[in-house]
Structures are given as C-alpha cells and as structure tokens.
C-alpha positions as CSV (number, residue, x, y, z in Angstrom):
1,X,-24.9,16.5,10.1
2,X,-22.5,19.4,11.0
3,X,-21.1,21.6,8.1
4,X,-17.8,20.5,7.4
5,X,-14.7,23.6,8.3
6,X,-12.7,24.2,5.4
7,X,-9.1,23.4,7.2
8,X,-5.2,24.9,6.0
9,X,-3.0,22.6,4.1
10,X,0.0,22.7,2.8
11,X,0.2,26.5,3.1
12,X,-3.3,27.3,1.5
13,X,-6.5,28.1,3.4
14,X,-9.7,26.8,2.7
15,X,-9.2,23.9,1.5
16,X,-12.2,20.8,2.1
17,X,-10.8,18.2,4.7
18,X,-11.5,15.6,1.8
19,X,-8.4,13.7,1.1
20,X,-7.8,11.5,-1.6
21,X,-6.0,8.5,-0.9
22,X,-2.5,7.8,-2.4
23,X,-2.6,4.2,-3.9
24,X,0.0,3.0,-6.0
25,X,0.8,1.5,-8.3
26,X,-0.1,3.7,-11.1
27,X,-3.3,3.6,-9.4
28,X,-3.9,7.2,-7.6
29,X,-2.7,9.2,-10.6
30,X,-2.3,12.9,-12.0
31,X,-5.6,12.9,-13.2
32,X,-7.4,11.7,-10.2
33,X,-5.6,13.5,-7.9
34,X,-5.8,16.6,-9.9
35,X,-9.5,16.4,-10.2
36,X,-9.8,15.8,-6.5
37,X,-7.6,19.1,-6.2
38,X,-9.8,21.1,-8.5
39,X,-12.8,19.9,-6.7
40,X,-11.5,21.9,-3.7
41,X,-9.8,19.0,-1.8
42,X,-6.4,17.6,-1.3
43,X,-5.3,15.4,-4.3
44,X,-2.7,12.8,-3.6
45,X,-1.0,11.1,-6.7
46,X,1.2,7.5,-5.5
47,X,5.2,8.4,-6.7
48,X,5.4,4.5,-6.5
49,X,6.8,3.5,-10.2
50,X,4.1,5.7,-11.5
51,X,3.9,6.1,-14.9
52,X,5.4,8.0,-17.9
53,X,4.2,8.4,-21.5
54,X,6.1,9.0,-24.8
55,X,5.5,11.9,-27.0
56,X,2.2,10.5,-28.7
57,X,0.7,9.8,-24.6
58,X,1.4,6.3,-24.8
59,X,2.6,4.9,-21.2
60,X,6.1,3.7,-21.3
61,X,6.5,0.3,-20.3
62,X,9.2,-0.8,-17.5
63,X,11.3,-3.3,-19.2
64,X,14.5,-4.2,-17.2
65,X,17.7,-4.4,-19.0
66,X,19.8,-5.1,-16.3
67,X,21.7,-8.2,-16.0
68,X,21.9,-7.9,-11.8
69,X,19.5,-7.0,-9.8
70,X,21.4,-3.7,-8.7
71,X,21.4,-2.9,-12.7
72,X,17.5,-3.5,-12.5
73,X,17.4,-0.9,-9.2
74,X,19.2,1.7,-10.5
75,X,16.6,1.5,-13.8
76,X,13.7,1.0,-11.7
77,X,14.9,4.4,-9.7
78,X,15.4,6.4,-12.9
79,X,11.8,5.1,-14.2
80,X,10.1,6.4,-10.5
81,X,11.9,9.4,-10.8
82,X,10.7,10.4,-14.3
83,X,7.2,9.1,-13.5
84,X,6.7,10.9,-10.4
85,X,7.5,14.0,-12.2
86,X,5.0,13.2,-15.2
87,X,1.9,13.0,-12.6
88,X,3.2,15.7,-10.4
89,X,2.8,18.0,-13.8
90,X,-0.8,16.5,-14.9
91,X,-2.2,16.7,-11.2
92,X,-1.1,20.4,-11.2
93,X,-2.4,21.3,-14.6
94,X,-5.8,19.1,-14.0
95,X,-6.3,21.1,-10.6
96,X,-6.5,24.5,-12.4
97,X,-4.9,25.8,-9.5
98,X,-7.5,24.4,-6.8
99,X,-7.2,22.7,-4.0
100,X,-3.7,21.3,-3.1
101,X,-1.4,18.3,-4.6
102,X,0.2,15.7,-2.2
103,X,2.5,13.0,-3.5
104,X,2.3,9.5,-1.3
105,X,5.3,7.2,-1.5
106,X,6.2,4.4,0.7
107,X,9.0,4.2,3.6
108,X,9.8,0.3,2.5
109,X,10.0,1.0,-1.0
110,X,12.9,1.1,-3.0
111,X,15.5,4.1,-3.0
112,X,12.9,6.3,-1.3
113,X,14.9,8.5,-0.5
114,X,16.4,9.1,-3.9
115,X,13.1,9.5,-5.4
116,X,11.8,11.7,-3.2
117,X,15.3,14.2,-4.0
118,X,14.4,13.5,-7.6
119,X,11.0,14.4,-7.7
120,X,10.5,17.3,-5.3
121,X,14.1,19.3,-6.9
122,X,12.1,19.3,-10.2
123,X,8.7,19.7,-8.7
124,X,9.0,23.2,-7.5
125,X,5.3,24.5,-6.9
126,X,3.4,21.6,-8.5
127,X,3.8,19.1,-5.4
128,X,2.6,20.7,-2.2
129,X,3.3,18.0,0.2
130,X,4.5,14.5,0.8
131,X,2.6,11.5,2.5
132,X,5.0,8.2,3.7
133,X,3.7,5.2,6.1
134,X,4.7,1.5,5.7
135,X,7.6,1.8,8.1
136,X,8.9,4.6,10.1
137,X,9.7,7.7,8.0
138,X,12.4,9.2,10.4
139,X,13.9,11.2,7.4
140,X,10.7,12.4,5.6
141,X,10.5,15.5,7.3
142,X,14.5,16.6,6.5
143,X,13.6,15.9,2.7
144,X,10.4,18.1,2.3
145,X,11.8,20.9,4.3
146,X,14.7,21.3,2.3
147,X,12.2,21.3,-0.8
148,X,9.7,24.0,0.9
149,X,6.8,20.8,0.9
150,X,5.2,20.2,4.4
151,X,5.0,16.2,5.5
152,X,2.4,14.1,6.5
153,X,3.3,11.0,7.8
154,X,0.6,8.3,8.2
155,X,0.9,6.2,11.3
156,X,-1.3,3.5,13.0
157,X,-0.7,4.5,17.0
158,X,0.2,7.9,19.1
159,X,3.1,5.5,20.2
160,X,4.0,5.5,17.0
161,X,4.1,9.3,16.3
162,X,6.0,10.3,19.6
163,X,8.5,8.2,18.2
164,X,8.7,10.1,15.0
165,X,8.7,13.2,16.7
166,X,11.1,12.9,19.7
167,X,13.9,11.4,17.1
168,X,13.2,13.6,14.0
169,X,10.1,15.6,14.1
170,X,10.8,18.1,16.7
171,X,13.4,19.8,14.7
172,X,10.7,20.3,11.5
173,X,7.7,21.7,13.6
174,X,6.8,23.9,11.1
175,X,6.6,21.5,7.8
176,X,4.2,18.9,10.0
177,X,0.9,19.5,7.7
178,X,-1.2,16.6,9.4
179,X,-0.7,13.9,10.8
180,X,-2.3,10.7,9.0
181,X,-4.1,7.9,11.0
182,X,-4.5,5.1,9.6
183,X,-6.6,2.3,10.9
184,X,-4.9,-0.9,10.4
185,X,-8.3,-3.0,10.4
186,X,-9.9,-0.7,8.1
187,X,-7.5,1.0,5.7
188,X,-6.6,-1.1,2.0
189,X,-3.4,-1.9,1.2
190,X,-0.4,-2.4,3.8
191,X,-1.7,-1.9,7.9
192,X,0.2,-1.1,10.7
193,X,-0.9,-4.0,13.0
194,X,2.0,-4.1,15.5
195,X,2.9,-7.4,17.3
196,X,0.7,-6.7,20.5
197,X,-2.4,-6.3,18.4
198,X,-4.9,-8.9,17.3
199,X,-5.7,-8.9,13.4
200,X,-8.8,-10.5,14.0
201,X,-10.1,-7.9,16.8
202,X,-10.3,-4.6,15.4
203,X,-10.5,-1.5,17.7
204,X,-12.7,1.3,17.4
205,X,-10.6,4.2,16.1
206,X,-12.0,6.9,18.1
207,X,-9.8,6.4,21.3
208,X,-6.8,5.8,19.2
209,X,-7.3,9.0,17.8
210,X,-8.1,10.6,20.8
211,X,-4.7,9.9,22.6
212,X,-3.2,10.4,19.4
213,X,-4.7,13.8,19.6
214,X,-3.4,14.2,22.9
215,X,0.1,13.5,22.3
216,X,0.1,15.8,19.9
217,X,-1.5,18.8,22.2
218,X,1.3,18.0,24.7
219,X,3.9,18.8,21.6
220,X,2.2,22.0,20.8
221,X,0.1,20.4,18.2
222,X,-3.3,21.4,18.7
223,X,-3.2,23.5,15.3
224,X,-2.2,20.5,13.3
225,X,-5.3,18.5,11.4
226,X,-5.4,14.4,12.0
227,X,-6.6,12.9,9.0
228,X,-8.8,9.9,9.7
229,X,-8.1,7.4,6.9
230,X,-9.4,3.4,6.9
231,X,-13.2,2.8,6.9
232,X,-14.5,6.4,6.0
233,X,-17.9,6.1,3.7
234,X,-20.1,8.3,4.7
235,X,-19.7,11.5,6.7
236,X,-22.9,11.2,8.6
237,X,-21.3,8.5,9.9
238,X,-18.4,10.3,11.7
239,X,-20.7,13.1,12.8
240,X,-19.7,13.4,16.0
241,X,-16.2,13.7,15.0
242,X,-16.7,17.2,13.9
243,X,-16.5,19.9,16.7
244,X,-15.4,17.7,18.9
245,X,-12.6,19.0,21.1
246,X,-10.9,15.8,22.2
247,X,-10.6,15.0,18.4
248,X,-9.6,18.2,17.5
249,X,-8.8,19.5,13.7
250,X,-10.1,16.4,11.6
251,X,-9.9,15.9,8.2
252,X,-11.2,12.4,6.1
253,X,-9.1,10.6,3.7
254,X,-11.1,8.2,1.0
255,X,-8.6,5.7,-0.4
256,X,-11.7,3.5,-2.0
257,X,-14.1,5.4,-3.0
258,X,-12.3,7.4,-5.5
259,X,-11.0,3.9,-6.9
260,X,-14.6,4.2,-8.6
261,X,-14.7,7.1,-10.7
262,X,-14.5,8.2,-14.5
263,X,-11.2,9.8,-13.6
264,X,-9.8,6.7,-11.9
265,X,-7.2,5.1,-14.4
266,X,-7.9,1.2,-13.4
267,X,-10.0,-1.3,-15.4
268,X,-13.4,-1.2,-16.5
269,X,-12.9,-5.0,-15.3
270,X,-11.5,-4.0,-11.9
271,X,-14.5,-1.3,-11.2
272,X,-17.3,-4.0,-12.2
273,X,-15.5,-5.9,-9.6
274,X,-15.8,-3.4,-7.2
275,X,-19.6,-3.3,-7.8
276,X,-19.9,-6.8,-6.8
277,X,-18.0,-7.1,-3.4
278,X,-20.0,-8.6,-0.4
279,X,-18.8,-8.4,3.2
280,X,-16.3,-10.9,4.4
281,X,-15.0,-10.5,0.9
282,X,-11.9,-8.5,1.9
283,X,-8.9,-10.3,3.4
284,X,-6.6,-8.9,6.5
285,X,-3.3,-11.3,5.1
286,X,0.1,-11.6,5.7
287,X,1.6,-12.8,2.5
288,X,3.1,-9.6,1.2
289,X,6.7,-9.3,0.9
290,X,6.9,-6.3,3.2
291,X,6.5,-8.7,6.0
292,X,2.9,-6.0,6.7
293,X,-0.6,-7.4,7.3
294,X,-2.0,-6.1,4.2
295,X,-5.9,-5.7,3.1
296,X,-7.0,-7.2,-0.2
297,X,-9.9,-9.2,-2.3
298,X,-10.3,-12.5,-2.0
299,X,-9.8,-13.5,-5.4
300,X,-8.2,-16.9,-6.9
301,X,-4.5,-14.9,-6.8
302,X,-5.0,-14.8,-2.7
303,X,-6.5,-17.8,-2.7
304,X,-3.6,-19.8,-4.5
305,X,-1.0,-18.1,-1.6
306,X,-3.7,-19.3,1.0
307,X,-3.3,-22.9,-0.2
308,X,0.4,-22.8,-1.2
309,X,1.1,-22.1,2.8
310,X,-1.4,-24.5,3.4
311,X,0.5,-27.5,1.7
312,X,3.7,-27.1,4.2
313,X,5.5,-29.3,6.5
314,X,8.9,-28.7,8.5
315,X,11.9,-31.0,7.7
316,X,15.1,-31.4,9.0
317,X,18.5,-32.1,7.0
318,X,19.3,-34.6,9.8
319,X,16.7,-37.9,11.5
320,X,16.1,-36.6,14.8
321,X,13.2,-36.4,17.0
322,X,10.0,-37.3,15.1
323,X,11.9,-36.3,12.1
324,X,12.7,-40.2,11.2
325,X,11.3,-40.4,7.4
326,X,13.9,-39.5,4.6
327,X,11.9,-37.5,1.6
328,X,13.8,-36.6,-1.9
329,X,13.7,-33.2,-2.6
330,X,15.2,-31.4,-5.7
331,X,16.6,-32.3,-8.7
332,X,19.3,-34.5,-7.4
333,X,16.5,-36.1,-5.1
334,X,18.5,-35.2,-1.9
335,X,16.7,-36.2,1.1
336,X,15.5,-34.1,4.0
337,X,13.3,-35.7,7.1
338,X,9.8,-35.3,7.9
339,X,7.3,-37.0,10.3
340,X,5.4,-39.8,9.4
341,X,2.4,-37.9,9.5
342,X,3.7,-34.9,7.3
343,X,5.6,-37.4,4.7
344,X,2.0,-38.7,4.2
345,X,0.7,-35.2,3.9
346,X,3.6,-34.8,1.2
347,X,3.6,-38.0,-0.8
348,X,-0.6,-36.9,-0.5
349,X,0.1,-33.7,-2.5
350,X,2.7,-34.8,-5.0
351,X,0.1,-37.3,-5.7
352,X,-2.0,-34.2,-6.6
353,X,0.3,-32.9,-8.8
354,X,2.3,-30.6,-6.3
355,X,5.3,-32.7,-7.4
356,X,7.9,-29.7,-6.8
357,X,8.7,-29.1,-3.0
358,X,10.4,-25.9,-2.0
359,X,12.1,-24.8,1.1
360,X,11.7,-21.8,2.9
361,X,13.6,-19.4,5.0
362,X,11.7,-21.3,8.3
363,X,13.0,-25.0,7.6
364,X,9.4,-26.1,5.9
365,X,8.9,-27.3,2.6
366,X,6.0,-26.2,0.6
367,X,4.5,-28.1,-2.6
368,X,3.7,-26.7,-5.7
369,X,3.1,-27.8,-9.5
370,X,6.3,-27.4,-11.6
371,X,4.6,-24.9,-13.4
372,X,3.6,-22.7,-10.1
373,X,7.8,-23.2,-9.4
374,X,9.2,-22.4,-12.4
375,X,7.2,-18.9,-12.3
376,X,7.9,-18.4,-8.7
377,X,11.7,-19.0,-9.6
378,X,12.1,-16.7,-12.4
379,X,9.9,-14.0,-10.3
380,X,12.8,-14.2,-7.9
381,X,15.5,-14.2,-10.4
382,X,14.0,-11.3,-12.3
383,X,13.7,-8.9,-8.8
384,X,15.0,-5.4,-9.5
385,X,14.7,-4.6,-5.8
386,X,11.2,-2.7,-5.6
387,X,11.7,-2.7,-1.6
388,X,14.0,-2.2,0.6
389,X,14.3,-5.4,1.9
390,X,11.9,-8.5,0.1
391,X,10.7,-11.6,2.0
392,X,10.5,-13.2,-1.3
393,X,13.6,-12.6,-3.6
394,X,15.6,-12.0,-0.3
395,X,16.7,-8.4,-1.9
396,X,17.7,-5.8,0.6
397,X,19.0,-2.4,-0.2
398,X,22.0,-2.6,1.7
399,X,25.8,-3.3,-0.1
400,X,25.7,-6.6,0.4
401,X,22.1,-6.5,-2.0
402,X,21.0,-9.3,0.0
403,X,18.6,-9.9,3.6
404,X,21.0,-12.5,4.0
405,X,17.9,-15.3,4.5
406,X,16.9,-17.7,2.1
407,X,14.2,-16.4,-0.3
408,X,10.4,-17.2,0.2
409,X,8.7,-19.1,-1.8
410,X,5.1,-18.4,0.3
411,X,5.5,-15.1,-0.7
412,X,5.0,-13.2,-4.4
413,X,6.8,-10.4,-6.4
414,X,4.4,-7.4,-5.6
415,X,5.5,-5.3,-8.2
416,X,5.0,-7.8,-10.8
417,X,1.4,-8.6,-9.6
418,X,0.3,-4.4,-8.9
419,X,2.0,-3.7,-12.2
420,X,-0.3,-6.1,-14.3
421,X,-3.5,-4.7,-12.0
422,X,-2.8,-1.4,-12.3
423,X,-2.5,-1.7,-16.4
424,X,-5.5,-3.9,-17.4
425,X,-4.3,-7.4,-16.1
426,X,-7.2,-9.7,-14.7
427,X,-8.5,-8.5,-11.5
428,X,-9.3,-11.9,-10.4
429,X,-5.9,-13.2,-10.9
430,X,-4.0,-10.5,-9.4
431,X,-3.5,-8.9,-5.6
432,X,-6.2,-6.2,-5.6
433,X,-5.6,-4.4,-2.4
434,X,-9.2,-2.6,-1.3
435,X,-10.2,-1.0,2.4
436,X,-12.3,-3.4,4.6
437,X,-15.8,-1.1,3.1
438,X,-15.6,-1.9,-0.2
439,X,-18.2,-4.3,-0.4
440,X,-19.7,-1.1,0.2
441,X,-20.4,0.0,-3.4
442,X,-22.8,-3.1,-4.1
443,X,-24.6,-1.6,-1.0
444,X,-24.8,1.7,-1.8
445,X,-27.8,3.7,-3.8
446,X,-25.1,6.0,-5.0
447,X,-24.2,3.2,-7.0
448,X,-27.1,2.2,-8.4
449,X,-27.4,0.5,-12.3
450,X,-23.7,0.7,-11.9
451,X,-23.1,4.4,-12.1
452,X,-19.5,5.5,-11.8
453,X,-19.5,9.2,-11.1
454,X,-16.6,12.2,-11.8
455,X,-14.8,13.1,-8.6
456,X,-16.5,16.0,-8.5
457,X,-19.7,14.4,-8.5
458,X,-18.4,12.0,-5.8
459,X,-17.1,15.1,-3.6
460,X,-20.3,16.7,-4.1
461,X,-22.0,13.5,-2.5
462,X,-19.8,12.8,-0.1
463,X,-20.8,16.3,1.5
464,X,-24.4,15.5,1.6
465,X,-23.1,13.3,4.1
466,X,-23.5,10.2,1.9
C-alpha cells in the first residue's frame, strides 16, 4: 500500500489524514478525541449535550426542572454549552499539543447555533475546527470564521455541496478545511439518503466522490482535502484512493473503530457487543425523529419500533369508502372506522394485549400495551426540545414551539434513549447507532481474544494498512 501524505488541517501541517469520527452523545469525547490528536491525527469530540463533571470528576446528570418544554430548552442549551467547553478543555490537554481538535455538532439539533457561539467564544485555541451534517449547515461557515476555527461540513452528494457553497460558502473560502463525505449506506448514525435514492441499493462511493471532487476543482478547490467517512476499515482497502488525481487530497474518517478502544467512554457491555456483530446485523431505518434514514443494531429496542409500525391500520373519523366498521378508541371509547379486514387485524392485537391504540400524524392507528403507551406518553410530555423540529413530541424551535402536526407515536425520544447508551444503560434495549462494518470486529485478527487496544495502538494498526 502507498505511504499515506501527511495533509494541512485546521492551520497545522503535518497532520495524519486519520480522522476520528464525531459521535454523540457523550460518546466521541475529550479523552478520545484528545488521544486521537496526540497520536498525530485529527480528534473530533461530539458538542451534542456532552458531558460535565463536578469538582470531585463526577458527570453531572441532566435533570430538567422546567415546567414547559421552552424551560427544559433553555436548560438543555446551558447544559451543551458548559459540556462542550468541558471536553473542548480535556481533548486539548490529552493532545499534549499534537495533532488538531475538531468539535462535531449537528445542523437538526437543538439551538445549534447558540451552542456553537457558546462554545467556540470560550474555546479560544483549544477547538480548531467545527464539523456539522444532518441538514444543510448554511450558517456554519459565518460562525467559525468569526471565531478564527475553519469548517467542515459533511455532506452525502456534490449536489449537495454546490448548494452550500453558491448560498454561503463562497464568501468563507478561506475557513473551508475539508469537505466531509459521508456515505449514506455506510456511515452509523443519521445518512443523507435523499428522496431519489434507494436505501436498499447502495452505490459505490468512488464516483460520488469523484464528481464531488470535481465540483470542488471548478470552485478553486483543488487544495481542499475530502474526507472519506462511512465504511473505512482498512486502508489497504482504499489503496487506490491515494495518488489518485481524480480523487484528489483524501483524508479517512473512522467513526467505528475508535468506538472500541480503552479510551472510548462507552460500556464494557456495549464493546462486548461490538465483538459479537455479524453481517446483516446493522439496520438502514427510518424511525428516528429527525425524519433521516439512520444506521443502527438490530437489537430488541429496534425491534419493538419495527413491530409497533407493524401493528397499524388507517381509520377515518367518518364511514366512507371501505371504511364501514366503527372501532372505540380512547378513554371515552370514541369510535373511528376501519376496514373489515384491518378491524380484524385490530380486535387480533388487542386480543394480544396491544389493548391501547394510538393515532398518528398520517390518520393510522397503531397498537401498543398500556404499559408501552403510558412510557411513550410521558416521553412526549417530558421533551425539552433536543431538535429542532421532532417527529415524535411534535417540538419545533420556532415561536410557536410546535411543528404544528400531531405527535408520533412510531417514533422515540432520541435523547432519552442515547443518553441512557451513552452512560451504561443496556445496549440491547437502547438505539445503538453503528456504521454498516461493524460486524467487522468479530471478523477481524486485530481483535482477537477480545483485545481492545489504546488509540494509539489502533492508529498504529490502521497504518499497516490493517
């Protein structure tokens, strides 16, 4: 395999085109990014609610106070703000000065914008530069360049950078760092599959890079590194990405490797997992409350959304059409009308003890036990706006607080579920996003007798080629 060229980031030379991926929550933090930085590569610690820790290094735990869910924002902010700072100091201090230090937040999130003033104005030297996808980061580039922090926003298309840069971009050439692509078949967590793509028929990203490269050389890019990211094991495997001029400057971002290290802060529980993954055990799914495709485990949490969607039917408020079969629904046991053949289906699954139908934003009704509805209920209720706009409380950051649809109960609070992950809840029974070569680790000699390695072992590996 060719050597790999040490590549400019961030305003430093020499710097390893190894990228750690930014996963939040609490998940890509100071210490793993700062390690990754010290190893000679770029570090990248997730400003999503990350944590904080009280004066004896205990984390501080998010409890809401609020009695709206506007109170709860506003505390949520304040906690993201004070949390990016936190790792932003620890990744700095762990990188003994190596390397560089990105901070990754998401476009959809929360008061992004906000954070990203709160971290950076007190960040001054520690935080090098910012990665944003999910969504379309117009504004990232007028943030970091006010702080002196070049951007790298992570797309999924060329289409989709030329639209960043002929509304924003163009007037913040010179913060660009890199230019992120993300594969949306291979990359974990949230994908950018766009409507006229087909989930189930992924594309090889070569091309896609290639005319992404090309946009970029018709903007006066050619300087500017693309960072592969989605799929990316072993190098050997990308060889004839290197030197290659229709690629161009290419760096390699590992978002699930580095999930498996000694520096990595998730559960003993969570890497065992890890070690046991076999292919086909990864799920493209579309139950987040983004609205995204999104790549996670299959696990019993995935599986209860599969079969909660599963148990649906449409109704109408009026008989019409096929609609001719009045069903009680609620407390008050006011009736809706389904088909014959559904209100079999649902008298079927009360039968089963899915006794509480709920409606959705789409005119269906799904069943669930009253157990499942009560916790889906106060989920809702207790929603301190984590996104900008949620399927499934139906928050939206907007005056009006609302998306103005009903809320969906097919859906799940995210940052309840990748809180509880992310601080030693059950792997199996929460959403644990993972790229699409994570089964991987159970196939890899690397691994063997379950050996978890320090970044810096892992960095030193992953330049053998393997």
């Amino acid at each position: 395999m060719r050597a790999l060229k040490s590549l400019r980031f961030s305003g430093k030379d020499d710097i390893l085109p190894l990228i750690e991926g930014g996963k939040g929550i609490s998940v890509s933090n100071g210490e793993s990014s700062g390690a990754w930085a010290a190893a000679g590569g770029v570090g990248t610690f997730s400003a999503v609610n990350a944590d904080s820790f009280d004066a004896e290094g205990n984390i501080i735990p998010m409890y809401y106070h609020g009695k709206t869910r506007r109170e709860r924002h506003e505390e949520l902010v304040n906690y993201a703000i004070k949390g990016g700072i936190t790792q932003a100091r620890i990744a700095y201090e762990t990188s003994n000065g190596r390397g560089r230090i990105h901070m990754n937040v998401l476009w959809e999130m929360g008061a992004v914008e906000p954070i990203l003033h709160g971290v950076l104005s007190q960040t001054k030297g520690l935080v090098h530069g910012v990665t944003c996808g999910a969504g379309m980061p117009y504004k990232l580039a007028e943030i970091c360049m006010h702080y002196g922090v070049d951007y790298y926003p992570i797309v999924s298309s060329a289409r989709a950078f030329r639209i960043l840069w002929k509304r924003a971009y163009h007037k913040f050439a010179a913060g660009l760092g890199g230019v992120v692509y993300e594969d949306p078949w291979r990359a974990g967590g949230h994908n950018g599959i766009s409507n006229s793509e087909d989930p189930l028929k992924p594309e090889d990203p070569m091309p896609r890079v290639i005319e992404l490269r090309s946009v970029m050389n018709e903007l006066g890019l050619n300087h500017v590194p693309i960072i592969m990211a989605g799929g990316v094991w072993w190098l050997s495997e990308w060889a004839d990405w290197l030197d290659n001029d229709l690629v161009g400057p290419i760096a390699f971002q590992f978002g699930t490797r580095p999930l498996l290290t000694q520096e990595s802060p998730i559960s003993s529980a969570w890497k065992e997992k890890l070690l046991t993954l076999k292919p086909g055990d990864i799920n493209l799914n579309r139950f987040s409350p983004t609205g995204f495709y999104s790549s996670a485990v299959r696990n019993p949490f995935l599986a209860e959304l599969q079969a909660r969607s599963e148990r649906q039917v449409a109704y109408s408020v009026t008989s019409v059409g096929d609609h001719t079969d009045a069903f009680p629904v609620g407390a008050r046991g006011r009736f809706v009308f389904l088909t014959p053949h559904d209100k079999e289906k649902a008298e079927f699954w009360v039968s089963q003890g899915f006794t509480n139908p709920m409606r959705t934003p789409e005119s269906t009704l799904i069943f669930v036990t009253p157990e499942k509805s009560n916790e889906i209920l106060k989920d809702q209720i207790d929603c301190m706006g984590c996104l900008s706009a949620c399927l499934f409380s139906n928050w939206a950051q907007n005056e009006q607080g609302t998306t103005g649809k009903k809320a969906d109960p097919r859906s799940f609070c995210i940052q309840k579920t990748l809180q509880s992950i992310s601080h030693r809840g059950d792997p199996d029974h929460e959403l644990m996003f993972a790229g699409h070569a994570a089964y991987r680790f159970a196939q890899d000699a690397f691994y063997n007798d379950s050996f978890i390695p320090t970044v810096g072992q892992l960095i030193d590996r992953i330049l053998t080629g393997y």
